[in-house]
N, CA, C and O of each residue as an XYZ file, in Angstrom:
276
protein
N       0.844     -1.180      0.000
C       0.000      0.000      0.000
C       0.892      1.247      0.000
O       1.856      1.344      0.759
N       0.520      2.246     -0.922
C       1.090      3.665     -0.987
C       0.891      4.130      0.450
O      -0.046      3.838      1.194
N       2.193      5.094      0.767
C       1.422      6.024      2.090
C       1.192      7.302      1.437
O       1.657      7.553      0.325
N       0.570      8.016      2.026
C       0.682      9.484      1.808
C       1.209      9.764      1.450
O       0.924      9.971      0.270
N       2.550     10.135      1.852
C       3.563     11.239      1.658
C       4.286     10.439      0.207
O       4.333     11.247     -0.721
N       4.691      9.433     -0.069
C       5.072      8.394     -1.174
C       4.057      9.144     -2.356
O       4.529      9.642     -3.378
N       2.879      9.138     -2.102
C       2.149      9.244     -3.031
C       1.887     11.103     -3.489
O       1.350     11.509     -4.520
N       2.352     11.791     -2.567
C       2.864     13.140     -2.787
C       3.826     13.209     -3.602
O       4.001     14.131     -4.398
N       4.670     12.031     -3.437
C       5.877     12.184     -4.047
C       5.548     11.967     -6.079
O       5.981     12.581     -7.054
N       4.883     11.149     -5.965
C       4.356     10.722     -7.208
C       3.674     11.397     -8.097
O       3.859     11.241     -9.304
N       2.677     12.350     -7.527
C       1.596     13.177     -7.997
C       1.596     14.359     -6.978
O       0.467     14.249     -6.501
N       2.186     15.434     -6.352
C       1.990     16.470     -5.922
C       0.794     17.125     -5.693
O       0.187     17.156     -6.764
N       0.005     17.798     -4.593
C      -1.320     18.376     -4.538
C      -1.288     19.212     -3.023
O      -0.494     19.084     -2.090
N      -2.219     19.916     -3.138
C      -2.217     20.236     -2.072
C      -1.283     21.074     -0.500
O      -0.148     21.412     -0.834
N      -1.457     21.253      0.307
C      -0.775     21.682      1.405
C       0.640     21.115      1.337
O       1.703     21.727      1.239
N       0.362     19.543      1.426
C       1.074     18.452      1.682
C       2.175     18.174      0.313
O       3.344     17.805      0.433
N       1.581     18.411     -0.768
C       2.386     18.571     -1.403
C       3.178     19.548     -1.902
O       4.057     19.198     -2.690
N       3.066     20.742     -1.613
C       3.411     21.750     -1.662
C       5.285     21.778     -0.721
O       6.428     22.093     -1.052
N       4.515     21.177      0.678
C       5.426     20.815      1.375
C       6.770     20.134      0.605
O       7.878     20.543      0.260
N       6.121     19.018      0.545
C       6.889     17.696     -0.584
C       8.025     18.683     -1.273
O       9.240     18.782     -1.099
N       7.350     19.176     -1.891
C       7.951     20.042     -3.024
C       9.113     20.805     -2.886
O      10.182     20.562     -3.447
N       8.851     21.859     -2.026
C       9.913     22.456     -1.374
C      11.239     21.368     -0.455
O      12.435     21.600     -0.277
N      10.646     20.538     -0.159
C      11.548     19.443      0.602
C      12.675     19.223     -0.666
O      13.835     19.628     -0.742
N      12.040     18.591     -1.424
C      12.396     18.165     -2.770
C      13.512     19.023     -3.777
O      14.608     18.672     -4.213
N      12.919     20.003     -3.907
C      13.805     21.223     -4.517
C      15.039     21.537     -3.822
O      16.142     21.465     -4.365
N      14.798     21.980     -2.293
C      15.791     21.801     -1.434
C      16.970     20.405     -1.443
O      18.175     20.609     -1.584
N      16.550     19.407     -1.317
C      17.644     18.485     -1.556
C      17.945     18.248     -2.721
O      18.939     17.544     -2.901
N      17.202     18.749     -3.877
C      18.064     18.407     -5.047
C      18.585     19.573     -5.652
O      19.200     19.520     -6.718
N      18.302     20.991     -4.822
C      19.212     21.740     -5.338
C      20.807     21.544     -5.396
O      21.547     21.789     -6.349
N      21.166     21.007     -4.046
C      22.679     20.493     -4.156
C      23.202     19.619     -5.483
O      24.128     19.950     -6.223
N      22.609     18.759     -5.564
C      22.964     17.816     -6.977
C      22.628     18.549     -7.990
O      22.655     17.698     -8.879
N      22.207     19.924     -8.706
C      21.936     20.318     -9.817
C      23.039     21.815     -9.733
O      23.337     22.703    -10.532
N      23.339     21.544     -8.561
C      24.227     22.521     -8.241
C      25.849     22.226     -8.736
O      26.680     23.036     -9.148
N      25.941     21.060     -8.575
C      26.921     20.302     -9.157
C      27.488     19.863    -10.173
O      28.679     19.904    -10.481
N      26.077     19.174    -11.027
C      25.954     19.026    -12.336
C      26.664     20.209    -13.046
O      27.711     20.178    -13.692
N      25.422     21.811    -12.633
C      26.516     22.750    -12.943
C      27.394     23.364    -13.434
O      27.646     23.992    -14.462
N      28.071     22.920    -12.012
C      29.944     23.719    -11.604
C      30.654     22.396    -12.942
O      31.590     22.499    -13.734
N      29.832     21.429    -12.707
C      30.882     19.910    -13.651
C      30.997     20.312    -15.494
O      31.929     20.154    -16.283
N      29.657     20.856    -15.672
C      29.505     21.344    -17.114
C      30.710     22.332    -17.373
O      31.132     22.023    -18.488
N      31.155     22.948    -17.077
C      32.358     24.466    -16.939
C      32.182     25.227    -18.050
O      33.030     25.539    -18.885
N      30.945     25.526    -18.006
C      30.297     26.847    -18.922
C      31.278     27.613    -19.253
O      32.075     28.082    -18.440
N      31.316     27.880    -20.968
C      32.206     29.460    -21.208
C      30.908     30.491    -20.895
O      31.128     31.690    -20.723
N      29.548     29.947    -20.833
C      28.604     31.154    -21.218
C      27.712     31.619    -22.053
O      26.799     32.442    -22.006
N      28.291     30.732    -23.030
C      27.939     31.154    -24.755
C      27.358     29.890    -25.140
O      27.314     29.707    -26.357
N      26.818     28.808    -24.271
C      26.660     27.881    -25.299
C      25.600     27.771    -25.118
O      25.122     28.666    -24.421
N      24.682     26.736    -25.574
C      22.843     26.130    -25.643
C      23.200     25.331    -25.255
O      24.230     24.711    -25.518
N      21.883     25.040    -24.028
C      22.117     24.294    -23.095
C      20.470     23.553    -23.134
O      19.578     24.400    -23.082
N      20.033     22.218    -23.212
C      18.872     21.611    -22.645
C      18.760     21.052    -21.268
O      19.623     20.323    -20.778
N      17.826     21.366    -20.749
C      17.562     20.674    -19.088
C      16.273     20.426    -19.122
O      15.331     21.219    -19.086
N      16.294     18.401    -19.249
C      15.332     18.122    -19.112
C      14.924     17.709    -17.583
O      15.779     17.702    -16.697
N      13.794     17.424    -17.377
C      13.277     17.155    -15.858
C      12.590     17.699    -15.443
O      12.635     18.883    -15.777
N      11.377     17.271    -14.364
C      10.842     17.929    -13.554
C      11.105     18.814    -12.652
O      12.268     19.194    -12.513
N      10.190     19.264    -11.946
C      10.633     20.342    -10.886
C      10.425     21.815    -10.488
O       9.387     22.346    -10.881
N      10.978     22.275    -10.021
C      10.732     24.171     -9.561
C      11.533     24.933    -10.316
O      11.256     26.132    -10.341
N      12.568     24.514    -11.016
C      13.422     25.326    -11.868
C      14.828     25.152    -11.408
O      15.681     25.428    -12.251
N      15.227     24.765    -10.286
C      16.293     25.064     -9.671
C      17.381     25.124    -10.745
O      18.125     26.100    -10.848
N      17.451     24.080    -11.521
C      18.056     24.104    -12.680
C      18.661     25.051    -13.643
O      19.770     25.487    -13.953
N      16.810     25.222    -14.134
C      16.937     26.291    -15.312
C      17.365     27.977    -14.770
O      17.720     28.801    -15.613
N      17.285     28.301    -13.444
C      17.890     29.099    -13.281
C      19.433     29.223    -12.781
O      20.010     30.308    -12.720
N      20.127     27.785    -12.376
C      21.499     28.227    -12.477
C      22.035     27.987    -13.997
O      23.223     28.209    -14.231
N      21.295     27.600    -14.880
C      22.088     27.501    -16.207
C      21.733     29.105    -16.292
O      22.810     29.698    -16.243
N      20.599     30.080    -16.404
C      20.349     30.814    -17.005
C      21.647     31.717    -16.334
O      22.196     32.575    -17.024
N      21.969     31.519    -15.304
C      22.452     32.827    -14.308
C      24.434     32.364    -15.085
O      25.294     33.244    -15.048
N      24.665     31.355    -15.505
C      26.214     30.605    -15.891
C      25.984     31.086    -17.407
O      26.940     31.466    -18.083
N      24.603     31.052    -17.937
C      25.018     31.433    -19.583
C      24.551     32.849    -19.534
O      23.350     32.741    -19.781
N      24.754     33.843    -19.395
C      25.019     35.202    -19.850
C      25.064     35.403    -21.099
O      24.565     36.441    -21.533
N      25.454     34.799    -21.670
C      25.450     35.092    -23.489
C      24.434     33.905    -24.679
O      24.200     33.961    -25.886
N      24.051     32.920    -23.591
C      23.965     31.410    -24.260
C      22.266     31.533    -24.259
O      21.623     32.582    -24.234
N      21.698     30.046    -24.298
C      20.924     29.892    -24.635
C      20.146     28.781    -24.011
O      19.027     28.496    -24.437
């Protein structure tokens, strides 16, 4: 049987998932944080980021490409 919070995890809604969410973003900001610094952007290049999520992502590529795409 699913619990709750498992099933937040799966399909997001609500208070509870809202929660989830932020939990979520928070611990995987570190690992996308990484990914990153590992890419070693000149700046200038086009970049795809696929995945779910809050953006955490798409805004450290946007903030590393200054010139890119």
């Amino acid at each position: 049987m699913v619990s709750v919070i498992d099933a937040q995890f799966a399909r997001p809604r609500g208070l509870l998932g809202r929660l989830v969410g932020r939990v979520m973003a928070r611990d995987n900001a570190v690992l996308t944080r990484r990914v990153v610094a590992a890419l070693r952007l000149r700046g200038d290049e086009t970049v795809v980021e696929f995945g779910p999520g809050p953006g955490v992502g798409l805004r450290l590529l946007a903030e590393a490409l200054p010139s890119g795409r």
